[in-house]
PDB file of N, CA, C, O and CB in Angstrom:
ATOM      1  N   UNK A   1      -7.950   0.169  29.988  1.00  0.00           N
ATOM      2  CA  UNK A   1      -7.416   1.410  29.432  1.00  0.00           C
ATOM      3  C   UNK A   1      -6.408   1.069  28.338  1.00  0.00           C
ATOM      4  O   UNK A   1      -5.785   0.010  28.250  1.00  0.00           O
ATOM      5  CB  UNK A   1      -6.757   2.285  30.542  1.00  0.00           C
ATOM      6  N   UNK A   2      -6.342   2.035  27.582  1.00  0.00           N
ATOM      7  CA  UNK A   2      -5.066   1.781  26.197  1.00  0.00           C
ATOM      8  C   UNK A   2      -3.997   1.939  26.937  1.00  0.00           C
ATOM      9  O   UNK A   2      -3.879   2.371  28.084  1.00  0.00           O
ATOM     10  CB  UNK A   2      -4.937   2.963  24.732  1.00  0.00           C
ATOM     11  N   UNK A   3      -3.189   1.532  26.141  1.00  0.00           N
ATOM     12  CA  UNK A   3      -1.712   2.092  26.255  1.00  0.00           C
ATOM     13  C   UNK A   3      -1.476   3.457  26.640  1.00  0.00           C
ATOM     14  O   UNK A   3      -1.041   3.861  27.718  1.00  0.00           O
ATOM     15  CB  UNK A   3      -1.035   1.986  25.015  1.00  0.00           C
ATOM     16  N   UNK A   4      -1.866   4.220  25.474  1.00  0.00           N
ATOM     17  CA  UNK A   4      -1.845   5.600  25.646  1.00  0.00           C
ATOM     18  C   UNK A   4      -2.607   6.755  26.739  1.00  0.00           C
ATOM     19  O   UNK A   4      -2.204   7.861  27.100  1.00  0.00           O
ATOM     20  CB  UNK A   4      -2.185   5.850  24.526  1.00  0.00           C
ATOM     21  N   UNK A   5      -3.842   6.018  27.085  1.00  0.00           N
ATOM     22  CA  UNK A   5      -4.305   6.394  28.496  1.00  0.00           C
ATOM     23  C   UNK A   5      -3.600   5.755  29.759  1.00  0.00           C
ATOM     24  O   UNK A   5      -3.642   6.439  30.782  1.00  0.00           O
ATOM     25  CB  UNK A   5      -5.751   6.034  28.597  1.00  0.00           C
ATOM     26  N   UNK A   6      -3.148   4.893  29.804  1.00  0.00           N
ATOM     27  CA  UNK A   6      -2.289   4.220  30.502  1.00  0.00           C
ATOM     28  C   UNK A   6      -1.042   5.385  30.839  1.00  0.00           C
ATOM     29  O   UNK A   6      -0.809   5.933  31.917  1.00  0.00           O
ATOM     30  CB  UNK A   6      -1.869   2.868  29.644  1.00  0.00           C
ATOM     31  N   UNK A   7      -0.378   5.545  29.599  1.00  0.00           N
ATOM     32  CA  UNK A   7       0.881   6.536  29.567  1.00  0.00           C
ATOM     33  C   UNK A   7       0.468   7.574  30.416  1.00  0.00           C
ATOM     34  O   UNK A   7       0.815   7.617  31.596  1.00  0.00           O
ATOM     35  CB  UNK A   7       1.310   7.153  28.090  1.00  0.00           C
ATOM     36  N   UNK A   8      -0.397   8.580  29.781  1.00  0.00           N
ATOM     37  CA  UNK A   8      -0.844   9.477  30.112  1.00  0.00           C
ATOM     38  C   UNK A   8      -1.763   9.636  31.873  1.00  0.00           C
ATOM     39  O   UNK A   8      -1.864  10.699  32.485  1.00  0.00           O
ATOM     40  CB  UNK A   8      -1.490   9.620  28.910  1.00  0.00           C
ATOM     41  N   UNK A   9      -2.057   8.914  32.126  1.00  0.00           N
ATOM     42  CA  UNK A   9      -2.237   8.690  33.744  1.00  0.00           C
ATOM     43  C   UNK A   9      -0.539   8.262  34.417  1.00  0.00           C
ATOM     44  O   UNK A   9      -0.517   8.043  35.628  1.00  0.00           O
ATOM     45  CB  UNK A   9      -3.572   7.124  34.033  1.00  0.00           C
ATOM     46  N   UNK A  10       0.057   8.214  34.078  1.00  0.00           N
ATOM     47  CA  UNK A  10       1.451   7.849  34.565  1.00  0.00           C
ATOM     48  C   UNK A  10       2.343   9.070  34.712  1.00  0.00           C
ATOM     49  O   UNK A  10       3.241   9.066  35.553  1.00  0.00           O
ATOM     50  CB  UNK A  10       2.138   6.848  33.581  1.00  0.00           C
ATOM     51  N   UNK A  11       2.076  10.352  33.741  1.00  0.00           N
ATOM     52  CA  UNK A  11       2.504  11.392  33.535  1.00  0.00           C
ATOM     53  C   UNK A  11       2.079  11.525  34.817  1.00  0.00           C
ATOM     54  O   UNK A  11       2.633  11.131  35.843  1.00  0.00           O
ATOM     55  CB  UNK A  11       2.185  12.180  32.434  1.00  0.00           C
ATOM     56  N   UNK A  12       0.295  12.545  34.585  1.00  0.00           N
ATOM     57  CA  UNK A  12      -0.125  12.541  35.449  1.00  0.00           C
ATOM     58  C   UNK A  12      -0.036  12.584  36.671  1.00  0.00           C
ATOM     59  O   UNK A  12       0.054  13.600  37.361  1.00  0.00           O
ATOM     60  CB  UNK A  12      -0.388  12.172  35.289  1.00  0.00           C
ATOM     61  N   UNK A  13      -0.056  11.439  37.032  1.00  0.00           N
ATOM     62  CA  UNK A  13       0.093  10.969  38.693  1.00  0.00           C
ATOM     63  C   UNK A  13       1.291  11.388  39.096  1.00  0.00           C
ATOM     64  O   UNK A  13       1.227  11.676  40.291  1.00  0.00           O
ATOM     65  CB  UNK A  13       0.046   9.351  39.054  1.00  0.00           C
ATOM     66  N   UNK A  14       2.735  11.615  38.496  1.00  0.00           N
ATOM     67  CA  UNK A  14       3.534  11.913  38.171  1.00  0.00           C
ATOM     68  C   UNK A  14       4.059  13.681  38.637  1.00  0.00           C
ATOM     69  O   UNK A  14       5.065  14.264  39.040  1.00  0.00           O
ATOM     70  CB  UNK A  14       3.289  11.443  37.003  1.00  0.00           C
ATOM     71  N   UNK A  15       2.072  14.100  38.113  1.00  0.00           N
ATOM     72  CA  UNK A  15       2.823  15.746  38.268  1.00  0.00           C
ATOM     73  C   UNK A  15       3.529  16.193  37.063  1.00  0.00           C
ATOM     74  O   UNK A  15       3.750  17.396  37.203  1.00  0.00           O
ATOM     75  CB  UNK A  15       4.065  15.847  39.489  1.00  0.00           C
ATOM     76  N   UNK A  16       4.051  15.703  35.771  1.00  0.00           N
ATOM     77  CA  UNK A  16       5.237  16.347  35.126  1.00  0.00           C
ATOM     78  C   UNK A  16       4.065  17.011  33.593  1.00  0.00           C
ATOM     79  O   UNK A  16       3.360  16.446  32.757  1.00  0.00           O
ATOM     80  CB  UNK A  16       6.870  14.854  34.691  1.00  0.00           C
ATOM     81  N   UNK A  17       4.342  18.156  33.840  1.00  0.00           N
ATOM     82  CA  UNK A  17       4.087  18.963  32.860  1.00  0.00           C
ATOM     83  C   UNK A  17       4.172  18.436  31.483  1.00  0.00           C
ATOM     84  O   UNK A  17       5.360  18.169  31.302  1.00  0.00           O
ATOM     85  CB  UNK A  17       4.844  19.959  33.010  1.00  0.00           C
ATOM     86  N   UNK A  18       3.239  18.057  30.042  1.00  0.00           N
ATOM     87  CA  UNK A  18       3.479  17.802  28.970  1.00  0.00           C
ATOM     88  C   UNK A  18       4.992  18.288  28.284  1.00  0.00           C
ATOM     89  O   UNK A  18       5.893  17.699  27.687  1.00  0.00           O
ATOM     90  CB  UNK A  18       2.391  18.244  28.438  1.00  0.00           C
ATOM     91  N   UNK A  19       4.788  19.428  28.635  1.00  0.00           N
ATOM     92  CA  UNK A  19       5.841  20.557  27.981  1.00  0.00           C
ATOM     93  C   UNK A  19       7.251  19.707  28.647  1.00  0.00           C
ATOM     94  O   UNK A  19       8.097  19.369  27.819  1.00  0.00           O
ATOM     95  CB  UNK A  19       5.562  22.604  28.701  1.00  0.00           C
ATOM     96  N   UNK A  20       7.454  19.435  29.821  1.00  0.00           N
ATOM     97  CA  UNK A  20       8.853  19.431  30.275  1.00  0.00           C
ATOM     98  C   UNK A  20       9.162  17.988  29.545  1.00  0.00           C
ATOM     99  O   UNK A  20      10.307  17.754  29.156  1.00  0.00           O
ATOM    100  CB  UNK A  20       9.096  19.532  32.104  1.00  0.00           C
ATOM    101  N   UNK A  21       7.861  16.810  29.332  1.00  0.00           N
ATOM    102  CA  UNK A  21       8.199  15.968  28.843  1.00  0.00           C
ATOM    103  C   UNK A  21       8.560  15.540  27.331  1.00  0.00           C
ATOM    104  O   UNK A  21       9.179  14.553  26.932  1.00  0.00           O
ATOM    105  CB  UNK A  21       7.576  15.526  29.291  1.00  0.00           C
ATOM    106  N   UNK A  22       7.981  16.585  26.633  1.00  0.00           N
ATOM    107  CA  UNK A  22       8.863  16.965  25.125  1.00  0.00           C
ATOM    108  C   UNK A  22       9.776  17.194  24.815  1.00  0.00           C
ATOM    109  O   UNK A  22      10.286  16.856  23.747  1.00  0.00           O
ATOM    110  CB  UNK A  22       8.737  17.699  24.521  1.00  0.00           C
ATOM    111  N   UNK A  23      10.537  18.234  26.183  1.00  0.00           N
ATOM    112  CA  UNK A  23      11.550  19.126  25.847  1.00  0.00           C
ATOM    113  C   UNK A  23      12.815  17.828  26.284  1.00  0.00           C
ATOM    114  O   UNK A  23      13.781  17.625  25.548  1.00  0.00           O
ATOM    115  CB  UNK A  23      11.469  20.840  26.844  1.00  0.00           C
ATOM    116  N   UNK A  24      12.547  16.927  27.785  1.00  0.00           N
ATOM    117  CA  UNK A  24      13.424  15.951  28.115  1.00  0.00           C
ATOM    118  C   UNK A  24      13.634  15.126  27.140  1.00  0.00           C
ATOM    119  O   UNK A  24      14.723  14.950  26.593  1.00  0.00           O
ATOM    120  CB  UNK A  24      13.096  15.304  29.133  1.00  0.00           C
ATOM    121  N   UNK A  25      12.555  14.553  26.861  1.00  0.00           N
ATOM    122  CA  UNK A  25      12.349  13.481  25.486  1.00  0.00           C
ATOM    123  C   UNK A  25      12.903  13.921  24.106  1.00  0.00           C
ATOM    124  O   UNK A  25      13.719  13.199  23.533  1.00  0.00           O
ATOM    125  CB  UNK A  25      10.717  13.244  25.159  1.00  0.00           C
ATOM    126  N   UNK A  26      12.539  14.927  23.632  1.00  0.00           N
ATOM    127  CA  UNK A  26      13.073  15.097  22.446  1.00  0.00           C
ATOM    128  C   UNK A  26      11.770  14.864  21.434  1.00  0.00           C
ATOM    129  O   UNK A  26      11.926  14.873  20.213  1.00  0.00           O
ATOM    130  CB  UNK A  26      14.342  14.104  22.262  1.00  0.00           C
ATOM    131  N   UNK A  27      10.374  14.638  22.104  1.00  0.00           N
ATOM    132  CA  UNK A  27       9.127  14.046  21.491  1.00  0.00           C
ATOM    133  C   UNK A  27       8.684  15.400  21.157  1.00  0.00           C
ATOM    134  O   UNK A  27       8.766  16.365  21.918  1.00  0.00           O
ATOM    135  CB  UNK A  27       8.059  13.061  22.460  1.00  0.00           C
ATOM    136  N   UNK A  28       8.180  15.410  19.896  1.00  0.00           N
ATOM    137  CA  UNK A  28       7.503  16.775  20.149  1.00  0.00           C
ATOM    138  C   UNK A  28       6.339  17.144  20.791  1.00  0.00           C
ATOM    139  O   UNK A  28       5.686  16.183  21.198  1.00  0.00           O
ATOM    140  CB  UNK A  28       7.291  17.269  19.165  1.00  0.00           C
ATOM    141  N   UNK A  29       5.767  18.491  21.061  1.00  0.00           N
ATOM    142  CA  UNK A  29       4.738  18.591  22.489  1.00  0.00           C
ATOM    143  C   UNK A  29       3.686  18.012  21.455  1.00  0.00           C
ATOM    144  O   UNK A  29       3.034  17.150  22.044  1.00  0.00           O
ATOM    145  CB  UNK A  29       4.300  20.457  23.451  1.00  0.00           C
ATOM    146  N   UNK A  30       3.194  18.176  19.905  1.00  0.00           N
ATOM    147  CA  UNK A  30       1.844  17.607  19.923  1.00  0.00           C
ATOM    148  C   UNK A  30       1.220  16.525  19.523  1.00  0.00           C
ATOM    149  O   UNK A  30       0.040  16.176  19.515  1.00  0.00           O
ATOM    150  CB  UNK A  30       1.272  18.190  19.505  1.00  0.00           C
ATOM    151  N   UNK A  31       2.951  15.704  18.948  1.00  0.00           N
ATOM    152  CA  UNK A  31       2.662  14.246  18.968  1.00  0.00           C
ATOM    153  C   UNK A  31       2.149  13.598  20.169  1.00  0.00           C
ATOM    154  O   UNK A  31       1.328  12.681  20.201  1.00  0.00           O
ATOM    155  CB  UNK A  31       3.788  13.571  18.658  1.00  0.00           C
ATOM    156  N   UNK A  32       2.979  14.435  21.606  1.00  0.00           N
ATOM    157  CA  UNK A  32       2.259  14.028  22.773  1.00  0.00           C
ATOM    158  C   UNK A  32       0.621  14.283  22.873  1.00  0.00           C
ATOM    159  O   UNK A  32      -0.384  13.573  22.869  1.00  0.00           O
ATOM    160  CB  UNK A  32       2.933  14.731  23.878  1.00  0.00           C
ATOM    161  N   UNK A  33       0.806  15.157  22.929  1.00  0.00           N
ATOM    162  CA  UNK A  33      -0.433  15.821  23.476  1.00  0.00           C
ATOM    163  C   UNK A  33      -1.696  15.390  22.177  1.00  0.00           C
ATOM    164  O   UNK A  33      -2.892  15.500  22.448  1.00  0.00           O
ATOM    165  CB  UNK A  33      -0.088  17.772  23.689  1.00  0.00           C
ATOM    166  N   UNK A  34      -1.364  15.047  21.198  1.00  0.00           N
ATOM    167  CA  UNK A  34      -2.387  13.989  20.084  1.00  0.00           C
ATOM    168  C   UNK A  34      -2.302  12.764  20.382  1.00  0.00           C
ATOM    169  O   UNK A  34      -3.245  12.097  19.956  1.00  0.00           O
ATOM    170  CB  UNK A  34      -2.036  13.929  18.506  1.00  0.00           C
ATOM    171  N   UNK A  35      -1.205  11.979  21.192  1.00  0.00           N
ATOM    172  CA  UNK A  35      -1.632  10.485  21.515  1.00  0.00           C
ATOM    173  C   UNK A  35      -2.172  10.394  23.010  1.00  0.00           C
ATOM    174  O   UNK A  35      -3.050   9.703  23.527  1.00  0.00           O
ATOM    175  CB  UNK A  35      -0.296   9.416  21.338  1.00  0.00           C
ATOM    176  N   UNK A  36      -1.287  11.380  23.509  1.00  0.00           N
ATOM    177  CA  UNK A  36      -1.918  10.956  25.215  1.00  0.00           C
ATOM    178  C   UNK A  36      -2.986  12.025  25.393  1.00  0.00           C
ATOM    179  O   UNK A  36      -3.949  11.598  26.029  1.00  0.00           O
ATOM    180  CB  UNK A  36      -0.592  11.133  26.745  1.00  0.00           C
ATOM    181  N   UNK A  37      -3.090  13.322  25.003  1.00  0.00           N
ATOM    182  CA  UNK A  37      -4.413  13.781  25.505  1.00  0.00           C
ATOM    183  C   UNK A  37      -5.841  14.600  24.540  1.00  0.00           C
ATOM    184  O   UNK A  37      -6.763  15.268  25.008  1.00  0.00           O
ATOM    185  CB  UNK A  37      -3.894  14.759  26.561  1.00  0.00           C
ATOM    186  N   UNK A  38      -5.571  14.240  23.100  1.00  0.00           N
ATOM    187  CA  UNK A  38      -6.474  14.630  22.339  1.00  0.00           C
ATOM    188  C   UNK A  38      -7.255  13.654  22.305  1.00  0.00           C
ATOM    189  O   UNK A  38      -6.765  12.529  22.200  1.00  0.00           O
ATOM    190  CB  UNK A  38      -6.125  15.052  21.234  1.00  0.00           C
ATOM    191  N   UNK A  39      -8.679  13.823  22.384  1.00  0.00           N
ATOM    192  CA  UNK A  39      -9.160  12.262  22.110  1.00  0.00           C
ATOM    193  C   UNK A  39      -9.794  12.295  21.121  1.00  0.00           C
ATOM    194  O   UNK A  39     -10.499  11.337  20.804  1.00  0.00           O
ATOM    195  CB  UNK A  39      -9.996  11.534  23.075  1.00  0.00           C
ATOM    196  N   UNK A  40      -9.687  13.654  20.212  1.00  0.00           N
ATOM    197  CA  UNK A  40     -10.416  13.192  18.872  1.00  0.00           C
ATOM    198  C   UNK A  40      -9.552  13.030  18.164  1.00  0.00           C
ATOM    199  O   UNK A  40      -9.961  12.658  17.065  1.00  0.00           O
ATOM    200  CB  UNK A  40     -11.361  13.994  18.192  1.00  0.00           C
ATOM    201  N   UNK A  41      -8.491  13.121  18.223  1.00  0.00           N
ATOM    202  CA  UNK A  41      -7.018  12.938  17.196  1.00  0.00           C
ATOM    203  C   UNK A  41      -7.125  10.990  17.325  1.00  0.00           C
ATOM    204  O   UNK A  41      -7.791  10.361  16.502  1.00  0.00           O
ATOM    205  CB  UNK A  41      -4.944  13.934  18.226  1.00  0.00           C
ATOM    206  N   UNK A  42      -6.492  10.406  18.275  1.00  0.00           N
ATOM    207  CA  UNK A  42      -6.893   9.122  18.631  1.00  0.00           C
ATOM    208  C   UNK A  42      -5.243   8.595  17.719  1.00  0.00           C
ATOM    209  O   UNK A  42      -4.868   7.584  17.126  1.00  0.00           O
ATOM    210  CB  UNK A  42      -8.805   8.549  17.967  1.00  0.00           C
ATOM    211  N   UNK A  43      -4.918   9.333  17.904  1.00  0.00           N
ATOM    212  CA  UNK A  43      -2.944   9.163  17.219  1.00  0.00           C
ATOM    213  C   UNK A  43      -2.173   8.346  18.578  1.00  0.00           C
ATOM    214  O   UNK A  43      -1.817   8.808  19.663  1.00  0.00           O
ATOM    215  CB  UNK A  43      -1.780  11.379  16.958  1.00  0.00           C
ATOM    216  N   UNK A  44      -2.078   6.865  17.993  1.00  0.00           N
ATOM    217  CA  UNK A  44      -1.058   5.830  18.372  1.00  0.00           C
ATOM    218  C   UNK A  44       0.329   6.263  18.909  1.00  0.00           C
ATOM    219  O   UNK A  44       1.007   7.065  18.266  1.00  0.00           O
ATOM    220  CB  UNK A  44      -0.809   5.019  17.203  1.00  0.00           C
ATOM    221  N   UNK A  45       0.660   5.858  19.817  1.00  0.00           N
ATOM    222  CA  UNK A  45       2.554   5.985  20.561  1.00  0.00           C
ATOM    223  C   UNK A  45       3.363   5.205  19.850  1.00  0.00           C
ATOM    224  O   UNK A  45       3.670   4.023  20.003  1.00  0.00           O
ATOM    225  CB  UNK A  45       2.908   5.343  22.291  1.00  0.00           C
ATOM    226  N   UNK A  46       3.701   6.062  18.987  1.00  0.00           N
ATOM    227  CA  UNK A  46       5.337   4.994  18.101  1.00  0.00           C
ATOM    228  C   UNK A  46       5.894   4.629  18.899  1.00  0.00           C
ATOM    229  O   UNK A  46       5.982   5.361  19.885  1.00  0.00           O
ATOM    230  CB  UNK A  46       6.650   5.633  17.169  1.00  0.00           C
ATOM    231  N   UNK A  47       6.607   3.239  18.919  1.00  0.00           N
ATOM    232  CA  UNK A  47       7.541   2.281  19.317  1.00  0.00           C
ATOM    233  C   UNK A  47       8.618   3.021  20.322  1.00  0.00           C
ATOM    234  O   UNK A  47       8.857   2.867  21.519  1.00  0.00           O
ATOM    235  CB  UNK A  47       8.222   1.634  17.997  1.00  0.00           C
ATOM    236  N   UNK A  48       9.172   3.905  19.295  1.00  0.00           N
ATOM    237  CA  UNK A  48      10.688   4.263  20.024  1.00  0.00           C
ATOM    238  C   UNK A  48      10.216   5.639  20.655  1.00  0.00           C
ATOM    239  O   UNK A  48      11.019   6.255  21.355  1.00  0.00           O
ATOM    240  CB  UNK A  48      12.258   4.481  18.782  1.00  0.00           C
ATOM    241  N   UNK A  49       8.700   6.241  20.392  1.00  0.00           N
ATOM    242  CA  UNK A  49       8.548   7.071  21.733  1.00  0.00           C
ATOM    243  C   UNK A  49       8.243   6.852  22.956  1.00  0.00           C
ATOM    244  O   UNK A  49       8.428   7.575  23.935  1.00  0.00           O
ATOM    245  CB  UNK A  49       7.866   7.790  21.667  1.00  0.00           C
ATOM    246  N   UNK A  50       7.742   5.779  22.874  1.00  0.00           N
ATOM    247  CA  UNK A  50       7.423   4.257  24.192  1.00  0.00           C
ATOM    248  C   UNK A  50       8.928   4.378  24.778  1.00  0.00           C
ATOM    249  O   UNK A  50       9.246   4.919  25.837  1.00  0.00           O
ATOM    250  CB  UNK A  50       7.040   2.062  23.310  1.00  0.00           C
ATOM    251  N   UNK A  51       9.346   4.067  24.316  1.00  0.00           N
ATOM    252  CA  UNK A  51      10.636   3.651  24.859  1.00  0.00           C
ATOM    253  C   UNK A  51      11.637   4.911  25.620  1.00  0.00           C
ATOM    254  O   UNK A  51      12.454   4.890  26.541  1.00  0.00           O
ATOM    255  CB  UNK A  51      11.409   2.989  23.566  1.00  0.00           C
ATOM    256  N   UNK A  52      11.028   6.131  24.588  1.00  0.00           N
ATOM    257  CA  UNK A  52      11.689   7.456  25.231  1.00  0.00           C
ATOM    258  C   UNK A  52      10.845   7.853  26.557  1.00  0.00           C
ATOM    259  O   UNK A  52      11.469   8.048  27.600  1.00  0.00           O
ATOM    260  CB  UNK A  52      11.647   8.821  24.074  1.00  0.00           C
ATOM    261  N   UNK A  53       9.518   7.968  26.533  1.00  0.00           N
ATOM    262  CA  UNK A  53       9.012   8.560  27.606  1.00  0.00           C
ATOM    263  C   UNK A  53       9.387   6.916  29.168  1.00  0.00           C
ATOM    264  O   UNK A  53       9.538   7.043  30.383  1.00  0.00           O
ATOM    265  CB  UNK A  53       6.957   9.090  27.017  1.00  0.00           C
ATOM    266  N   UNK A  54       9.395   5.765  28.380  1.00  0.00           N
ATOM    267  CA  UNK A  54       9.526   4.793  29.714  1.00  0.00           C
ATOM    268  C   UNK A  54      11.038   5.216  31.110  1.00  0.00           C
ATOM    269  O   UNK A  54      11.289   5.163  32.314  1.00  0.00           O
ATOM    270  CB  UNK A  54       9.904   2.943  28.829  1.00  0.00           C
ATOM    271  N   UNK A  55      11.755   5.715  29.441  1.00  0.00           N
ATOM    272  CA  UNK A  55      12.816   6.022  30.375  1.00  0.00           C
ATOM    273  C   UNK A  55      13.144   7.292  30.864  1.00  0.00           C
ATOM    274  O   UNK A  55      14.092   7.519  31.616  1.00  0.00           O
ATOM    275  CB  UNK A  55      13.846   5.633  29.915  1.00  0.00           C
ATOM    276  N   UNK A  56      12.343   8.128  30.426  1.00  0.00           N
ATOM    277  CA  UNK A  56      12.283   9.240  30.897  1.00  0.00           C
ATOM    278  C   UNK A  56      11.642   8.803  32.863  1.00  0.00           C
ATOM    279  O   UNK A  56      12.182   8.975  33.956  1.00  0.00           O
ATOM    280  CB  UNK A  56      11.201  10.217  29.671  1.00  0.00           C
ATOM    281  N   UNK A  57      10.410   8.260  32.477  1.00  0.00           N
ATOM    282  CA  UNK A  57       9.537   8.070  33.458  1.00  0.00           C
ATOM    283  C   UNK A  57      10.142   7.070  34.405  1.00  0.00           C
ATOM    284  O   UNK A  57       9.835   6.994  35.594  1.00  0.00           O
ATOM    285  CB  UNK A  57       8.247   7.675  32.928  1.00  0.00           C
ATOM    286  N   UNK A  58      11.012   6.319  33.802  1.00  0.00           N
ATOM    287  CA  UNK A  58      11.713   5.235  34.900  1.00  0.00           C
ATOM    288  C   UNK A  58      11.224   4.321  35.235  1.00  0.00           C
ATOM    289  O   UNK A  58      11.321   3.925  36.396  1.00  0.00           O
ATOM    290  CB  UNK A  58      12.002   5.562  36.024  1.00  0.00           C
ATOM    291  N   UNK A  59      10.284   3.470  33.958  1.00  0.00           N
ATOM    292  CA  UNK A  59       8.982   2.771  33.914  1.00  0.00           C
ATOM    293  C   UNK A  59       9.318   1.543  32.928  1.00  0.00           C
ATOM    294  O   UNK A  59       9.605   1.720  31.744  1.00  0.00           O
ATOM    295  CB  UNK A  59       7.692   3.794  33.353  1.00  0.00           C
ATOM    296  N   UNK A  60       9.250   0.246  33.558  1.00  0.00           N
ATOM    297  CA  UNK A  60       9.149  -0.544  32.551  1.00  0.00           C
ATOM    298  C   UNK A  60       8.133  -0.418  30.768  1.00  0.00           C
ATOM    299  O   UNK A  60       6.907  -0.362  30.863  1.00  0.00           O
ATOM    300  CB  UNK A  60       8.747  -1.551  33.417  1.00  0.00           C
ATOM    301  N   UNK A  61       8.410  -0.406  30.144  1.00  0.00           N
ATOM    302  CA  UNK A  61       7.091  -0.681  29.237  1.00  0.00           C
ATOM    303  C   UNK A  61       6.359  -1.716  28.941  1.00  0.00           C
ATOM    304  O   UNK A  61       5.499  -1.833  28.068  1.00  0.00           O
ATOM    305  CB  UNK A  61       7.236  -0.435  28.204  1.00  0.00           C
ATOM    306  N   UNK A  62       6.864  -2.695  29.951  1.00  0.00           N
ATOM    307  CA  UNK A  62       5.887  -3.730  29.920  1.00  0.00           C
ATOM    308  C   UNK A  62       4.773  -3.901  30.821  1.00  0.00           C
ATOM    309  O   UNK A  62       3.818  -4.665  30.680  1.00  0.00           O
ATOM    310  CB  UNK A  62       6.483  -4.759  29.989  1.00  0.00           C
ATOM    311  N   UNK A  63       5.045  -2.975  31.909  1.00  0.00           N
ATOM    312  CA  UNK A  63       4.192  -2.596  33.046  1.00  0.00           C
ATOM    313  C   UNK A  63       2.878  -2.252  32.497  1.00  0.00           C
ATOM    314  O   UNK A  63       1.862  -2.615  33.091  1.00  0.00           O
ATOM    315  CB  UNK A  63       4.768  -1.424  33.870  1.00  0.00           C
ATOM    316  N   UNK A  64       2.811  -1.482  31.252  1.00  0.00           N
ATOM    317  CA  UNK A  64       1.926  -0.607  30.492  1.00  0.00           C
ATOM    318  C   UNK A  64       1.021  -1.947  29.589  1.00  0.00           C
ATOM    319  O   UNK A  64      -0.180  -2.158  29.762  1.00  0.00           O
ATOM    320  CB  UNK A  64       2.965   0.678  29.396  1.00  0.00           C
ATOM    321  N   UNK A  65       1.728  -2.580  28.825  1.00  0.00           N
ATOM    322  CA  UNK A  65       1.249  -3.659  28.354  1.00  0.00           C
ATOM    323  C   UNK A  65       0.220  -4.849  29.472  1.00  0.00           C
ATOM    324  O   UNK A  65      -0.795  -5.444  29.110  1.00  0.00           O
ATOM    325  CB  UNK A  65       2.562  -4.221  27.798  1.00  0.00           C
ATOM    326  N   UNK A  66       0.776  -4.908  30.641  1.00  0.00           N
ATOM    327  CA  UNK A  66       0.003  -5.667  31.291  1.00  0.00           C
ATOM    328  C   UNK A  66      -1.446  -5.145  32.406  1.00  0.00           C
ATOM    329  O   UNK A  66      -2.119  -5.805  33.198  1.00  0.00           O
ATOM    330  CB  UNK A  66       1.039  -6.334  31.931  1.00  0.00           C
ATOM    331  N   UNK A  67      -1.507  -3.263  31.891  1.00  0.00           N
ATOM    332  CA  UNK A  67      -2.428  -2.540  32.274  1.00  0.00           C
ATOM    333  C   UNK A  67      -3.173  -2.663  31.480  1.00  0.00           C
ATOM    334  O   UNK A  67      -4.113  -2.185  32.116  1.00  0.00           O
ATOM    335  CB  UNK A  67      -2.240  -1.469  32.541  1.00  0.00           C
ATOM    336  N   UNK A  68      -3.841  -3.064  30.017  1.00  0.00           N
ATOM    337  CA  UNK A  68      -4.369  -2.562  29.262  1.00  0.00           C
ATOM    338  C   UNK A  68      -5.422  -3.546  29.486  1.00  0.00           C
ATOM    339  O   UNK A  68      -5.295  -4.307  30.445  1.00  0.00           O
ATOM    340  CB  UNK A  68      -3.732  -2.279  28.100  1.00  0.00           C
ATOM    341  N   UNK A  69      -6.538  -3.640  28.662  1.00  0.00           N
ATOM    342  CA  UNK A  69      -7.813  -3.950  29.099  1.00  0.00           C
ATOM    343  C   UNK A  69      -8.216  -4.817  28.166  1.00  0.00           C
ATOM    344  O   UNK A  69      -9.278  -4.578  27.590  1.00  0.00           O
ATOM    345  CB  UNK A  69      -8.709  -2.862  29.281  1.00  0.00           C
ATOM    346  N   UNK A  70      -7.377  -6.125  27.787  1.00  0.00           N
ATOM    347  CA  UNK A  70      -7.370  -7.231  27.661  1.00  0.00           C
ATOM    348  C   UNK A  70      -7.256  -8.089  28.443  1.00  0.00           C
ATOM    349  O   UNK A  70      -6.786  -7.650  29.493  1.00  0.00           O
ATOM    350  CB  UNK A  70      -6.861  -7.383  27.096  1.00  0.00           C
ATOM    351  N   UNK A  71      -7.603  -9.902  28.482  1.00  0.00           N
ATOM    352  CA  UNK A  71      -7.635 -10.559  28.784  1.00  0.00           C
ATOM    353  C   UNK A  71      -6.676 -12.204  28.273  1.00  0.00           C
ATOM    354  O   UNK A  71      -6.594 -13.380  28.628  1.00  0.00           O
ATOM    355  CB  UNK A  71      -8.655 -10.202  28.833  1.00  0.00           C
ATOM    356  N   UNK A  72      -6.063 -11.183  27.151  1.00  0.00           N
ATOM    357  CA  UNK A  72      -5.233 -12.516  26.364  1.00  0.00           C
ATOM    358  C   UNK A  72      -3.870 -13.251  27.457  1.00  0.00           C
ATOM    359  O   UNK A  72      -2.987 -12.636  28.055  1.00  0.00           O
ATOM    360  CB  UNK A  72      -4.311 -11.722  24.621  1.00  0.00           C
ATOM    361  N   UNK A  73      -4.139 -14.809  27.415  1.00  0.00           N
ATOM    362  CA  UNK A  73      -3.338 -15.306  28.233  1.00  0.00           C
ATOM    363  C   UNK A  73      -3.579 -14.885  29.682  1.00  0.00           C
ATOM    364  O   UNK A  73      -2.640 -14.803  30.474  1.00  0.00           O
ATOM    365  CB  UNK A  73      -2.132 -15.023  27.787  1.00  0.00           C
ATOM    366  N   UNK A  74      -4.823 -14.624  30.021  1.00  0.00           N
ATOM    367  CA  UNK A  74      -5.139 -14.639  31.541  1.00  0.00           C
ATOM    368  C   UNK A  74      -6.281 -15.384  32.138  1.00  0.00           C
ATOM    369  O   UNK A  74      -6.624 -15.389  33.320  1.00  0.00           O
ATOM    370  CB  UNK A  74      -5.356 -13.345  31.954  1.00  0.00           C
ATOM    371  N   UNK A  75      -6.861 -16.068  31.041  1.00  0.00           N
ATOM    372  CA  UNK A  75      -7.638 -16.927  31.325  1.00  0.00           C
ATOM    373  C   UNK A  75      -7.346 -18.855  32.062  1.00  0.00           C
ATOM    374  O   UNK A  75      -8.313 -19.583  32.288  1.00  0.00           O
ATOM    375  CB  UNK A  75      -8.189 -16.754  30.069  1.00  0.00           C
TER     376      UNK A  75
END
């Protein structure tokens, strides 16, 4: 999974409404909702919104990096 499906199953599982996570974050709702749940948009998670929703979520962001669906350095 990407990053951004990654994120977005974390919400998710989570329970927390897109909306409440814009309004906590300060992200706006459709930068969210274009990286984590449009999939024809296919719009990337800037750096320092990574960093806003991790701590929103109480989530390393490296946790996310070692979900993704590569194999580099695990061989």
């Amino acid at each position: 999974m990407t990053l951004e499906e990654n994120l977005s199953k974390c919400i998710d599982d989570k329970g927390i409404a897109l909306t409440v996570v814009s309004r906590r974050t300060g992200i706006p709702y459709m930068a969210l909702y274009d990286s984590l749940k449009n999939r024809s948009k296919k719009r990337d998670i800037k750096g320092k919104e990574l960093i806003k929703l991790c701590k929103f979520l109480n989530v390393n962001p490296i946790d996310f990096a070692d979900k993704e669906g590569n194999n580099e350095g695990n061989e």
